[in-house]
Backbone as CSV, one residue per row, in Angstrom:
resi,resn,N_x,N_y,N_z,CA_x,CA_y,CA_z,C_x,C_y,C_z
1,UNK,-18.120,6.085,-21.997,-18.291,5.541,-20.661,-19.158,6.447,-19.802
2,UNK,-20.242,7.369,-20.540,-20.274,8.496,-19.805,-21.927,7.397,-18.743
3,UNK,-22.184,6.417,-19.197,-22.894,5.952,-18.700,-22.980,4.847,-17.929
4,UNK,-22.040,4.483,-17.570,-21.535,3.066,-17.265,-21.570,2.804,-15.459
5,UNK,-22.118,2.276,-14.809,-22.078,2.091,-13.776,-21.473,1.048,-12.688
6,UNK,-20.238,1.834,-12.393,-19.235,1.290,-12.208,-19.091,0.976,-10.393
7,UNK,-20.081,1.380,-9.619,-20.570,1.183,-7.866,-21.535,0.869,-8.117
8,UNK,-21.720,-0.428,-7.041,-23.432,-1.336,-6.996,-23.061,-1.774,-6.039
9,UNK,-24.421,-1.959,-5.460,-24.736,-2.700,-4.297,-24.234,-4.544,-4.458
10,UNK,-24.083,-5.128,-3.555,-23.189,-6.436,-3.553,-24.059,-7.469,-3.265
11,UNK,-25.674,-7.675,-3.596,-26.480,-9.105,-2.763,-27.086,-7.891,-2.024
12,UNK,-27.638,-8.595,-0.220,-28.364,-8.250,0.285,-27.605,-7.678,1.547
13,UNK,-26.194,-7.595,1.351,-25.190,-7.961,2.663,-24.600,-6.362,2.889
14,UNK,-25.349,-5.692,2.656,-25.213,-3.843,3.060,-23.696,-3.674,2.599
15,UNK,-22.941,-4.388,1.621,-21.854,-4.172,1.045,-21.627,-3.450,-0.383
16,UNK,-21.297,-2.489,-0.625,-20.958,-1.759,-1.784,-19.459,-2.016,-2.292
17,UNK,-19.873,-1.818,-4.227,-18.746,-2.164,-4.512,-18.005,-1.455,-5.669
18,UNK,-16.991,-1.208,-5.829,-16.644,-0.312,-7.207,-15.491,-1.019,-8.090
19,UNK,-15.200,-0.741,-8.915,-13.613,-1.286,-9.956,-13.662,-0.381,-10.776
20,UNK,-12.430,-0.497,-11.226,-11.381,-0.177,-12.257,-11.269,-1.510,-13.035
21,UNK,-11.069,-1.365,-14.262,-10.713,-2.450,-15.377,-12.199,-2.420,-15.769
22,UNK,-11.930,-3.938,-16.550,-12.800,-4.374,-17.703,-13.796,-4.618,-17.021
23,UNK,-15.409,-4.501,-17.440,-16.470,-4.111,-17.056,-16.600,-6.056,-16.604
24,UNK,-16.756,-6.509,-17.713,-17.467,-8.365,-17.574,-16.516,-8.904,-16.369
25,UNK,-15.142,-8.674,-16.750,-14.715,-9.311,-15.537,-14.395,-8.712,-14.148
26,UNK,-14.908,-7.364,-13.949,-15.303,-7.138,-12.455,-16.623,-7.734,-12.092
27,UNK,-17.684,-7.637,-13.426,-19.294,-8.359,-12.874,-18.573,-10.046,-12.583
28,UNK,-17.993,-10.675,-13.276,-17.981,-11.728,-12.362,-17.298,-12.217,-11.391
29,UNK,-16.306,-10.998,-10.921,-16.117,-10.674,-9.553,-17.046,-10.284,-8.453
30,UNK,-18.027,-9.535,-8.829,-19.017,-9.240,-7.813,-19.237,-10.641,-7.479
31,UNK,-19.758,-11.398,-8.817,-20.639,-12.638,-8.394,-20.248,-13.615,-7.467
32,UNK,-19.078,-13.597,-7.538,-17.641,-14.526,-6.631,-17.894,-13.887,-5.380
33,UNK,-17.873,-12.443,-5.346,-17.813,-11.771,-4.116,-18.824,-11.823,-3.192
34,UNK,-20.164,-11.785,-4.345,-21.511,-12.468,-3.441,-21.707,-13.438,-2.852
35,UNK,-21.318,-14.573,-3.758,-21.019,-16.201,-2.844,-20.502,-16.043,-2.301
36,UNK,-18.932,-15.490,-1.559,-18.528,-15.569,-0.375,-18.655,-14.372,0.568
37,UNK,-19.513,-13.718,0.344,-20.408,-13.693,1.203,-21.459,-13.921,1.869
38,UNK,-22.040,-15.113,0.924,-23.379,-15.617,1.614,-22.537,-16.641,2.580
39,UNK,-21.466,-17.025,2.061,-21.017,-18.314,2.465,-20.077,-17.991,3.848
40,UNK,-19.754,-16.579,4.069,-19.446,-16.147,5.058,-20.402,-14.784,5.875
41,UNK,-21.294,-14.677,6.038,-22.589,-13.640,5.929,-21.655,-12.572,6.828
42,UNK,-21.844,-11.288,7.080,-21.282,-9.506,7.630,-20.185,-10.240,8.266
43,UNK,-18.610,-10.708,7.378,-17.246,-11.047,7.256,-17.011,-10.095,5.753
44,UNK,-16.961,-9.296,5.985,-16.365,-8.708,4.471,-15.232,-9.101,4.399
45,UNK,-14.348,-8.865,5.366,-12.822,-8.986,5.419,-12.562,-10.488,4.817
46,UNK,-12.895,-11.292,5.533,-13.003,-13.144,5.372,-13.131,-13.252,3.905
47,UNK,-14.354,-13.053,3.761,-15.425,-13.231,2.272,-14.048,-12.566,1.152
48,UNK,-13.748,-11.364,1.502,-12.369,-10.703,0.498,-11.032,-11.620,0.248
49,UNK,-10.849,-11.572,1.484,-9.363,-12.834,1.857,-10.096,-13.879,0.818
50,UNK,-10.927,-14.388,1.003,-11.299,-16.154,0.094,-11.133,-15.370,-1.080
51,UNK,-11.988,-14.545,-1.693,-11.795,-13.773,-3.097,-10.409,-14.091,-3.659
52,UNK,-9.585,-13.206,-3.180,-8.382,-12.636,-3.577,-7.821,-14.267,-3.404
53,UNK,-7.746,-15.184,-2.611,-7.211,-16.437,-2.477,-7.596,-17.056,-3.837
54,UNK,-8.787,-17.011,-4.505,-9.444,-17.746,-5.697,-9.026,-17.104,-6.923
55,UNK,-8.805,-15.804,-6.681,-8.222,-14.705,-7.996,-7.289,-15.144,-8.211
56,UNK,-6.031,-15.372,-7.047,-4.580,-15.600,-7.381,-4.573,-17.169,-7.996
57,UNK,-5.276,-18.095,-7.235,-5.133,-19.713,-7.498,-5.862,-19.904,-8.548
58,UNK,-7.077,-19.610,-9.163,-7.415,-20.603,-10.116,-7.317,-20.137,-11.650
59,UNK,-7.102,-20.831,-12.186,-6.709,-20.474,-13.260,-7.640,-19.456,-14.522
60,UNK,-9.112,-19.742,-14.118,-9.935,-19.202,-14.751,-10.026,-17.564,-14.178
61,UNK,-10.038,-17.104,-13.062,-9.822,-16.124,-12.451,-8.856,-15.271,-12.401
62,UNK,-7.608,-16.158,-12.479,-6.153,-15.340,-13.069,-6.286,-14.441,-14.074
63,UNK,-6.821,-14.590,-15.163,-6.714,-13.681,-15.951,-7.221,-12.371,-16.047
64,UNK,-8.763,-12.586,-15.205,-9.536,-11.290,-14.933,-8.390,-10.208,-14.393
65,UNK,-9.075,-9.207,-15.313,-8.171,-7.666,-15.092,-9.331,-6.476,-14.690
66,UNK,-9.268,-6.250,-13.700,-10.065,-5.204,-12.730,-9.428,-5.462,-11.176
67,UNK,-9.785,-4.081,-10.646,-9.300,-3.831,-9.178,-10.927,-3.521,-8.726
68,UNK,-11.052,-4.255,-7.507,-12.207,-3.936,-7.029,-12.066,-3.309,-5.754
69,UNK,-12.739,-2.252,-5.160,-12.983,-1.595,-4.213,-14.211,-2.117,-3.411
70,UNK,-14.224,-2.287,-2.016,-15.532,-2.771,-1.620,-15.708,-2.077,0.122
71,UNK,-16.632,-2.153,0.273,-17.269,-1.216,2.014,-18.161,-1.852,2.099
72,UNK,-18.627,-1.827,3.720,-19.247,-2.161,4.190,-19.349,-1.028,5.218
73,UNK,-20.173,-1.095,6.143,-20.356,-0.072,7.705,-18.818,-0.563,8.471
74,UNK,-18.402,-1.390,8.144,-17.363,-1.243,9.326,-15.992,-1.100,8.977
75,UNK,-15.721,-1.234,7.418,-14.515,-1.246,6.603,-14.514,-1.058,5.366
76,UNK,-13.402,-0.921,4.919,-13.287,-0.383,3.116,-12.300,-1.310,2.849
77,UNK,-11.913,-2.125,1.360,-11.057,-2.602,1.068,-10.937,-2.871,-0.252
78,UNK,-9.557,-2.633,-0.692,-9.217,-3.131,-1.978,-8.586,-4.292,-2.384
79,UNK,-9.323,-4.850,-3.503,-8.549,-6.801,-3.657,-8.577,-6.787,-5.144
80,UNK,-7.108,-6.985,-4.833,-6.971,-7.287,-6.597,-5.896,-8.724,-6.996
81,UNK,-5.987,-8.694,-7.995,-5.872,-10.110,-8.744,-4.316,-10.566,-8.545
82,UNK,-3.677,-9.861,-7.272,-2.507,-10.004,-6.967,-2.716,-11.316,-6.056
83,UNK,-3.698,-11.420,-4.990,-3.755,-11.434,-3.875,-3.813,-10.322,-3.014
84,UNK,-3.724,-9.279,-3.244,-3.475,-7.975,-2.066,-5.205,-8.230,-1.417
85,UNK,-5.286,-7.536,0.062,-6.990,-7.181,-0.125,-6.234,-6.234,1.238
86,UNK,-6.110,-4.804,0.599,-5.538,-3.859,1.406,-6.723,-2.806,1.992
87,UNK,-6.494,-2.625,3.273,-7.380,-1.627,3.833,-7.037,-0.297,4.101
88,UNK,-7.527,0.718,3.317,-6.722,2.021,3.696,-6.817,2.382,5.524
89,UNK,-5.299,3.520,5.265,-4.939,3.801,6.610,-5.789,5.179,7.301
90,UNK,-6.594,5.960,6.093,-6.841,7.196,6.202,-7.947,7.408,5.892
91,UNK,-9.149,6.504,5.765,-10.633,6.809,5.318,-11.264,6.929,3.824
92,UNK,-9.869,6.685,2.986,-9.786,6.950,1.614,-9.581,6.398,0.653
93,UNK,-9.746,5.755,-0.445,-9.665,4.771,-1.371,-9.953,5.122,-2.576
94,UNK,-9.164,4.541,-3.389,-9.018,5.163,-4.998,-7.912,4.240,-5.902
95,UNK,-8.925,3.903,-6.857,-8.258,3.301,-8.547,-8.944,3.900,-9.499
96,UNK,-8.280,3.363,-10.727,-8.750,4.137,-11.750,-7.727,4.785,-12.287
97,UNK,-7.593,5.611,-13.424,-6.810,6.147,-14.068,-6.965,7.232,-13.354
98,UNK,-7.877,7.975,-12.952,-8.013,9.502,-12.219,-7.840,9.800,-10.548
99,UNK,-7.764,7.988,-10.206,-7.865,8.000,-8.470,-6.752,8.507,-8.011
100,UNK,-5.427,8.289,-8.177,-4.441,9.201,-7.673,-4.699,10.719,-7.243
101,UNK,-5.487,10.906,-8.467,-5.499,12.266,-8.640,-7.091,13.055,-7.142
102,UNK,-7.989,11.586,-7.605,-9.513,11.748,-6.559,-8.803,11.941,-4.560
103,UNK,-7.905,10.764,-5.287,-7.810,9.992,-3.364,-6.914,11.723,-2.769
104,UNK,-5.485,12.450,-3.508,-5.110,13.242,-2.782,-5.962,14.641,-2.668
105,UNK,-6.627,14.823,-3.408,-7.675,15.823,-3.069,-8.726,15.535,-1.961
106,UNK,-8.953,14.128,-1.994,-10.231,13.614,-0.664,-8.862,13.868,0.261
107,UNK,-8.317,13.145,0.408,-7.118,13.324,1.928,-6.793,14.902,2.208
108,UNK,-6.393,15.950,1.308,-6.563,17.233,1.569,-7.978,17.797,2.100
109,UNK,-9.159,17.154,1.205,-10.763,17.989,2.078,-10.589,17.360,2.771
110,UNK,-9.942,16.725,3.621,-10.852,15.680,4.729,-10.699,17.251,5.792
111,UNK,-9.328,17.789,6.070,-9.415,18.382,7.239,-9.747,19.889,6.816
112,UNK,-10.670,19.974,6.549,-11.579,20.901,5.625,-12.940,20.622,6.752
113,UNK,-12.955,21.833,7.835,-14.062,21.601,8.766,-15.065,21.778,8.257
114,UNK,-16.285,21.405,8.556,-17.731,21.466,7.925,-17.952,20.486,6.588
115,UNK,-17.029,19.792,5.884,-17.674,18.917,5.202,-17.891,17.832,5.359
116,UNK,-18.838,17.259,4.521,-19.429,15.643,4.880,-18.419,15.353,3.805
117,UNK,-18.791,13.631,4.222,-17.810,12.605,3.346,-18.215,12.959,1.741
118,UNK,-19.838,12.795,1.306,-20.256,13.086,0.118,-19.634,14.757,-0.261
119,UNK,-19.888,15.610,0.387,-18.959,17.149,0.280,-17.820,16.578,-0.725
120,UNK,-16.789,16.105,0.203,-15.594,15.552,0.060,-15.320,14.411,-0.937
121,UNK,-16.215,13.748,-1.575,-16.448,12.700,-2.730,-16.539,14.080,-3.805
122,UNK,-17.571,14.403,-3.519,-17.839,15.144,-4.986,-16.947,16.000,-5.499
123,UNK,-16.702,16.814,-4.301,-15.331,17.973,-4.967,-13.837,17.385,-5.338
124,UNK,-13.810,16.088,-4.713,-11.833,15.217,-4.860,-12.649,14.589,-6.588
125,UNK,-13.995,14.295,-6.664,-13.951,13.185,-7.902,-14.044,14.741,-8.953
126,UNK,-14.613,15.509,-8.923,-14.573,16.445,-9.731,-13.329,17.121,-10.168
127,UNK,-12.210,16.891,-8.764,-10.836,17.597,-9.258,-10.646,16.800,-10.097
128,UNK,-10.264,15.449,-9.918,-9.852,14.301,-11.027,-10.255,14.446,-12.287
129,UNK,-11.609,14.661,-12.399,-12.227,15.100,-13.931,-11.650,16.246,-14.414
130,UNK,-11.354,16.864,-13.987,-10.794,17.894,-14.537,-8.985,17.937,-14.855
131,UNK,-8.829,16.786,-13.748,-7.037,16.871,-14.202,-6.913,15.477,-15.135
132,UNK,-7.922,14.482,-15.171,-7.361,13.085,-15.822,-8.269,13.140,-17.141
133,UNK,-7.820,13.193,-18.409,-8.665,13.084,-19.545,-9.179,11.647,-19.245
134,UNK,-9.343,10.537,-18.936,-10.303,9.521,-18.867,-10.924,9.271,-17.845
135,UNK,-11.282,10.490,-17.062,-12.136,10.436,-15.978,-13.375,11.903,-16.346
136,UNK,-14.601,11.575,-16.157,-15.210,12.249,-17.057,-16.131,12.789,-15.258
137,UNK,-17.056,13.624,-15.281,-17.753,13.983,-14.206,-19.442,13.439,-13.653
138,UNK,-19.062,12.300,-14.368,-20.763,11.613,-14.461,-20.302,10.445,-13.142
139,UNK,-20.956,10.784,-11.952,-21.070,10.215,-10.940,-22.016,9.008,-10.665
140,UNK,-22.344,7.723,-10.144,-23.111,7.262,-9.406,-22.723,7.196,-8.347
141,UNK,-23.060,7.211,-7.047,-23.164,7.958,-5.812,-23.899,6.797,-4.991
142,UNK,-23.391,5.708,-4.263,-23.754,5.132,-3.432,-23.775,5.038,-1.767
143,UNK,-24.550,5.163,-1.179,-24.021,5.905,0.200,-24.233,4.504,1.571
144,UNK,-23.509,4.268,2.361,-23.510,3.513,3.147,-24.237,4.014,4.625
145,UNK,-25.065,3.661,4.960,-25.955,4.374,5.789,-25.181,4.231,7.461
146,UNK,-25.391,5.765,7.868,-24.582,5.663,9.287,-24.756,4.703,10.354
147,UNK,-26.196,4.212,10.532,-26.807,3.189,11.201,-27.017,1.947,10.977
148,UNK,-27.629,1.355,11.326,-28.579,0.607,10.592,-30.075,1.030,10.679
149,UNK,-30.839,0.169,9.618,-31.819,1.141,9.493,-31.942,2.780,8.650
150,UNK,-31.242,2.704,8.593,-31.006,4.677,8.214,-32.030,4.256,6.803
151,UNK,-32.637,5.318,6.447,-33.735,5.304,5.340,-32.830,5.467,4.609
152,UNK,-31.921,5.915,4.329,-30.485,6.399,2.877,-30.175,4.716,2.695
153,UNK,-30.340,3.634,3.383,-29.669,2.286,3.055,-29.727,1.894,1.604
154,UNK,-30.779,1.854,1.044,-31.162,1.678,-0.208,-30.778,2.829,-1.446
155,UNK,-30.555,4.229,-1.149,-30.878,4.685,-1.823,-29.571,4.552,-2.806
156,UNK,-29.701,5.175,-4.069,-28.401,5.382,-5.084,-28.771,6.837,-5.737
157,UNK,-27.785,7.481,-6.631,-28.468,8.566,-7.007,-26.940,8.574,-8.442
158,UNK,-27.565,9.396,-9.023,-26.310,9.380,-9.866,-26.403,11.252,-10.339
159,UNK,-25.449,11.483,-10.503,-24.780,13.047,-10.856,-24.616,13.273,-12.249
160,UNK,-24.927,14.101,-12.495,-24.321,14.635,-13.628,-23.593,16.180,-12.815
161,UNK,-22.351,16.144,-13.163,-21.534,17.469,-12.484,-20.939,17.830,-13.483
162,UNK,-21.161,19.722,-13.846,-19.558,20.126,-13.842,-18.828,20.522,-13.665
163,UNK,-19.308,20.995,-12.032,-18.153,21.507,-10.895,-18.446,20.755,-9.874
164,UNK,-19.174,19.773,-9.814,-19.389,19.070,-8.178,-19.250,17.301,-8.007
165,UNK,-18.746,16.855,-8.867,-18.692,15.621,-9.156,-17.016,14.435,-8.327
166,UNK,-17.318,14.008,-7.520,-15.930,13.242,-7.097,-16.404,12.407,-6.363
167,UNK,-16.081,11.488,-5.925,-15.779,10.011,-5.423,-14.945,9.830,-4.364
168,UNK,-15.599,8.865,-3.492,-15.160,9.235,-1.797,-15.426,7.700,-1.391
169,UNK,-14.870,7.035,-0.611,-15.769,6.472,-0.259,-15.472,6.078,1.535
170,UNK,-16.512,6.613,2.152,-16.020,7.044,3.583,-16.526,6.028,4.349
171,UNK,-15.388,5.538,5.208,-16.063,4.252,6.140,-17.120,4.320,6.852
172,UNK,-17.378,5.767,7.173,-18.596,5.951,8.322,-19.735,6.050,7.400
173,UNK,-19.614,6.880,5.588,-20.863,6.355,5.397,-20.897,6.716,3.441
174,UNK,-20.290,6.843,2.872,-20.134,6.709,1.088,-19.301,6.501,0.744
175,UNK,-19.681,5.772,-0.469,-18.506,5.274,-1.690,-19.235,5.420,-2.627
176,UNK,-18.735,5.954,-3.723,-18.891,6.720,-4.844,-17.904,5.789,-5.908
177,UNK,-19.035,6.111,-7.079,-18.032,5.314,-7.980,-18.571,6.887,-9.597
178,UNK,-17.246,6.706,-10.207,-17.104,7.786,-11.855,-17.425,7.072,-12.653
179,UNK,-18.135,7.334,-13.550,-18.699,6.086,-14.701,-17.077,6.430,-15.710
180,UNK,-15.653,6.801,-15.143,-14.318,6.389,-15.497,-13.993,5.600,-15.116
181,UNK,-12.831,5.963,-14.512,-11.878,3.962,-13.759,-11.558,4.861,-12.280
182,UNK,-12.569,5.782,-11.429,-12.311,6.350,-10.554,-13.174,6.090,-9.509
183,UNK,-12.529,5.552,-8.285,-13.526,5.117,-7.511,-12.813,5.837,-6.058
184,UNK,-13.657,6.250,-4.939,-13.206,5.928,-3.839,-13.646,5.398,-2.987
């Protein structure tokens, strides 16, 4: 999995997205996730709620097994095939086999003065690699731009770490995804 890219951009709708589980059936979660968002345009929240409403009800969707993580500039949220589409309370978000391990190290750097959110991605996803054997330190690194406009909107970058690698994904401006099952 050391290559697998597990955070992508969502359509055209400045929404980023990450999972845990099986690779095919989070991609055709994105795709679900894209239509309702065209069909509800900068409603992430809405567009999620319909998601998670279609995951739980239809029968073809029921079965998909992945947790998806998703941001936008104004929110972070997780929706999974429960129905849940939960918004963290603390700036922080994490699945995966290693996220337990990502999310309490990001909630400890947070009050760690002088770092940025990416700071704080890389060093919580790197602890995880190092404490979860199926979380490995090969990063893609998607960043949500503070503005609009911000020249970073587009960009992606991916890591190879093997002391600086972790996953964050901060409402004001990254989400990071582990080519493991570690996202924040």
């Amino acid at each position: 999995k050391h290559h697998v890219r597990k955070v992508r951009r969502i359509g055209d709708s400045g929404v980023i997205g990450g999972f845990a589980g099986t690779t095919a059936d989070a991609l055709t979660l994105y795709e679900r996730l894209e239509n309702k968002l065209d069909e509800y345009p900068g409603q992430l929240r809405r567009a999620s709620v319909e998601l998670a409403k279609a995951w739980r009800t239809e029968k073809y969707l029921r079965r998909l097994d992945a947790v998806m993580l998703v941001a936008d500039k104004d929110c972070m949220l997780e929706i999974t095939g429960n129905g849940d589409v939960i918004e963290p309370d603390h700036g922080v978000i994490a699945c995966g086999s290693g996220g337990s391990y990502a999310y309490a190290a990001a909630r400890a750097l947070m009050d760690v003065e002088g770092l940025s959110a990416m700071d704080i991605a890389l060093k919580a996803m790197n602890i995880a690699a190092d404490i979860c054997i199926y979380t490995n330190s090969n990063f893609t690194i998607e960043c949500i731009p503070e503005e609009e406009g911000d020249e970073s909107e587009g960009d992606s970058k991916e890591e190879e770490s093997e002391a600086e690698g972790e996953e964050k994904e901060g409402e004001d401006e990254s989400e990071s995804d582990s080519d493991s099952d570690d996202e924040k």
